[in-house]
N, C-alpha and C positions, 0 to 999 in steps of 0.2 A: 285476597288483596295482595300486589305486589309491592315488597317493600324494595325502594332504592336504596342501598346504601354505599356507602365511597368512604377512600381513602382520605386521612386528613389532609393531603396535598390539594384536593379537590372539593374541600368543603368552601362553603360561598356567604355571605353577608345579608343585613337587616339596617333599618333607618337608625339612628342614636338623635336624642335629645339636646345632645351638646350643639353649641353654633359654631361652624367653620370661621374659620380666615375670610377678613371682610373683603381682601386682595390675594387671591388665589395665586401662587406660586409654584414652580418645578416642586421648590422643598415639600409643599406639603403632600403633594402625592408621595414620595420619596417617607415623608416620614408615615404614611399612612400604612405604607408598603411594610415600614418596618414595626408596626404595629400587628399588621396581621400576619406578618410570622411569625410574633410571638403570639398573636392568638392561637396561630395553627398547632404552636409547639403545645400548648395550655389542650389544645382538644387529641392530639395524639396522648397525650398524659391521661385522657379522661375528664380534665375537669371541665367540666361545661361551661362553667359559671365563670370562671375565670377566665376562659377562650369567649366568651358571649361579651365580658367587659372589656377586654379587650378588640376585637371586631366592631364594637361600639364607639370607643375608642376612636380608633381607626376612621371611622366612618365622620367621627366632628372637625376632619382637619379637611374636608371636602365638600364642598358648596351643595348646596341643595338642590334637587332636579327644578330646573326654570319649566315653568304653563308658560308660553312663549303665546301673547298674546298679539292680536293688530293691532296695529297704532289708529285709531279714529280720527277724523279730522276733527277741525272743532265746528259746532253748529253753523259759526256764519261761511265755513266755508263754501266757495259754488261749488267744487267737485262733488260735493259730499249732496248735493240736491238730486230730487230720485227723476230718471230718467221719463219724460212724456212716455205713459201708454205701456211702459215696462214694469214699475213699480219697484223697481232696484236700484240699490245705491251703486254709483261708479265702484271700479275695483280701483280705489285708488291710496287704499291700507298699506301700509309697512309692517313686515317683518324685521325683529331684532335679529341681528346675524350672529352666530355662532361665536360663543368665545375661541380661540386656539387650543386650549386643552380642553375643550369642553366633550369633547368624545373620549377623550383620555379617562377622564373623570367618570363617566357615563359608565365606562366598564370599573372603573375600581368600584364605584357605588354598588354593580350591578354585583361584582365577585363577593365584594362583603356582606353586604343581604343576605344573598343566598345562604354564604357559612353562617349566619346569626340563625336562619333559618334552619340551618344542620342543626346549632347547640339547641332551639327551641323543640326538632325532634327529640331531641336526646333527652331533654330535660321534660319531656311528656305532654308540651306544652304546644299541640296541634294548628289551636287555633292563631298562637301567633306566629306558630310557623308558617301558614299560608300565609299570613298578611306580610312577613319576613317578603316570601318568595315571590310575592305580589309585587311588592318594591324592586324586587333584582328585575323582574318582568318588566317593570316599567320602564326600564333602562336598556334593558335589551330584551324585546320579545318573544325572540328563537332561543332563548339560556336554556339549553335541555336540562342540566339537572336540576334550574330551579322548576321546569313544569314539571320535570319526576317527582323531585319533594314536595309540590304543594298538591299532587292528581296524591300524592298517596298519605299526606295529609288529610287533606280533605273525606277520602276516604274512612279515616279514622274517627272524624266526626260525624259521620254517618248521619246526617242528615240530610230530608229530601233536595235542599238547595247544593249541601256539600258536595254529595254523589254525582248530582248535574255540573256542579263545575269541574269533580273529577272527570266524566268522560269526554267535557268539553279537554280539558288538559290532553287526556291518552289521545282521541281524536287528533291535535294538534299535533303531537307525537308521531303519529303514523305519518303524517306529510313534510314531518323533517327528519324522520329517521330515515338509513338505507333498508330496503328490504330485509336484509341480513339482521338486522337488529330490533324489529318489530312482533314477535313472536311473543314475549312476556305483554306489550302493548295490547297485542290482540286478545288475547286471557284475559286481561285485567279486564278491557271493554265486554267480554263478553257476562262475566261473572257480573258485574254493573249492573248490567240490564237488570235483573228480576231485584237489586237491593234497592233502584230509584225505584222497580214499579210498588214494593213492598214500601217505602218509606214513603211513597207518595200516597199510599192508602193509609197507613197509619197517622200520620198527618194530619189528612185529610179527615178521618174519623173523628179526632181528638177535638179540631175544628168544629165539627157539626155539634160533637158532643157537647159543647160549650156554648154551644149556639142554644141547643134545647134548653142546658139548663139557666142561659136567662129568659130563655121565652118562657120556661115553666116558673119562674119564678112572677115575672107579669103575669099570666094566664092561669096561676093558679089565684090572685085576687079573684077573679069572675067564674072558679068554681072549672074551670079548665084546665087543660094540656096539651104539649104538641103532640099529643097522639090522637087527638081530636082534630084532627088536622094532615090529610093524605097527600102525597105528588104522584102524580099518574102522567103519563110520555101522555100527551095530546096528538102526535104525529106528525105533526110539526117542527118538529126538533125544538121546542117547551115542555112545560108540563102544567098541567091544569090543578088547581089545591080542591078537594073536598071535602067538606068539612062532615065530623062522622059524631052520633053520639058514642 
C-alpha cells in the first residue's frame, strides 16, 4: 500500500456539525481562514484532536454545500404539460444562480475536509477519513490529495467495496497526474488487483457460508441439509440443483 503523507501546510478539511452564518459574509471566510491556522499550527504540534477541533471549527463559519435543485412549475401551469406524442415535460425549470462567494466557499470547505481528513488519518480513524475526503471531493473533484488520502484510506479498510473504491481513486489519479508523477499510482493499482480479487472471494465465501447455515437450520426440520442439494454449470451459463441422498 502506498501511503500519502504531507506537510502540515497542505493538510486539508472535513464537514462540522456546527451551523454557519445564516448571511454569509467576507468576514466569515476570513475568520475561517484564521481558524485553520491555527488548526494547522495544533497538527504541526501533533495534536490531532486539537487541530480536528479546530478545522471543524473553522468549517461552521461557512455555509453548507447547496443540491441546487430545479425550480418545477406548479401543476396548473400550461408549460409544464407533457408534449403530444413526446411524453416530456417542456424544459422550462430554473436553476438557482450562484451566490458571489460561493466558489470561494467551495474551496475553503474543500481545503478543510481534506485536513479533518489528515487528523482522522492520524488519529487511526480510516473510515472517517474517507468520508472527511469524500466531502472535500464534493467540492472539488480533481483535489489530488484528497483522492490520495481516501485511495489510501480506503485501502486500509480493506474491504472488498474499500479496495474498489481505492483503484477507482488511483485510476483517477493517473488521468490528472503528469506522467512524471504517476509511478507510485501505477504500484499501488497493480498490488490492488489480487487484494479485491482475494477480498472479493473471502466475502463472497462468508456470504454463502451464512447462506447454508440458515438453509441448514430450515432443512434440518425435514431430516436435511444443503449438502443434499448440488449446483452443476447446465451450459447455459446457469446451473441446474440436484438433489442427492
Amino acid at each position: 500500500m502506498t501511503e500519502y503523507t504531507e506537510s502540515a501546510r497542505n493538510v486539508e478539511n472535513t464537514t462540522s456539525d456546527q451551523q454557519p452564518s445564516p448571511n454569509l459574509e467576507l468576514g466569515d471566510i476570513q475568520q475561517a481562514d484564521e481558524l485553520k491556522a491555527e488548526g494547522n499550527d495544533h497538527f504541526r504540534a501533533k495534536s490531532w484532536d486539537e487541530a480536528l477541533a479546530q478545522y471543524r471549527s473553522a468549517l461552521g463559519h461557512l455555509p453548507k454545500r447547496k443540491v441546487i435543485k430545479p425550480i418545477s412549475p406548479p401543476p396548473d401551469d400550461p408549460e409544464a404539460k407533457v408534449d403530444s406524442g413526446k411524453g416530456k415535460q417542456r424544459e422550462t425549470d430554473e436553476v438557482e444562480e450562484p451566490e458571489p462567494l460561493a466558489s470561494e466557499c467551495a474551496k475553503a470547505r474543500a481545503v478543510l475536509n481534506a485536513n479533518i481528513g489528515a487528523c482522522y488519518v492520524k488519529l487511526g480513524d480510516h473510515k472517517a477519513a474517507v468520508s472527511a475526503c469524500t466531502e472535500a471531493l464534493s467540492d472539488d473533484p480533481v483535489y489530488i490529495k484528497a483522492l490520495q488520502r481516501r485511495a489510501a484510506s480506503s485501502e486500509q479498510l480493506n474491504t472488498w467495496s474499500s479496495l474498489a473504491s481505492a483503484q477507482e481513486d488511483y485510476t483517477k489519479l493517473l488521468e490528472l497526474l503528469p506522467p512524471s508523477q504517476t509511478a507510485e499510482v501505477k504500484r499501488s493499482l497493480q498490488q490492488l488487483k489480487p487484494r479485491v480479487a482475494e477480498a472479493q472471494k473471502r466475502e463472497t465465501d462468508e456470504m454463502v457460508d451464512k447462506l447454508k447455515g440458515l438453509g441448514n437450520s430450515i432443512l434440518g426440520n425435514f431430516g436435511l441439509s444443503t449438502n443434499n442439494f448440488k449446483f452443476e454449470p447446465n451450459g447455459q451459463g446457469g446451473y441446474s440443483m440436484n438433489f442427492v441422498q
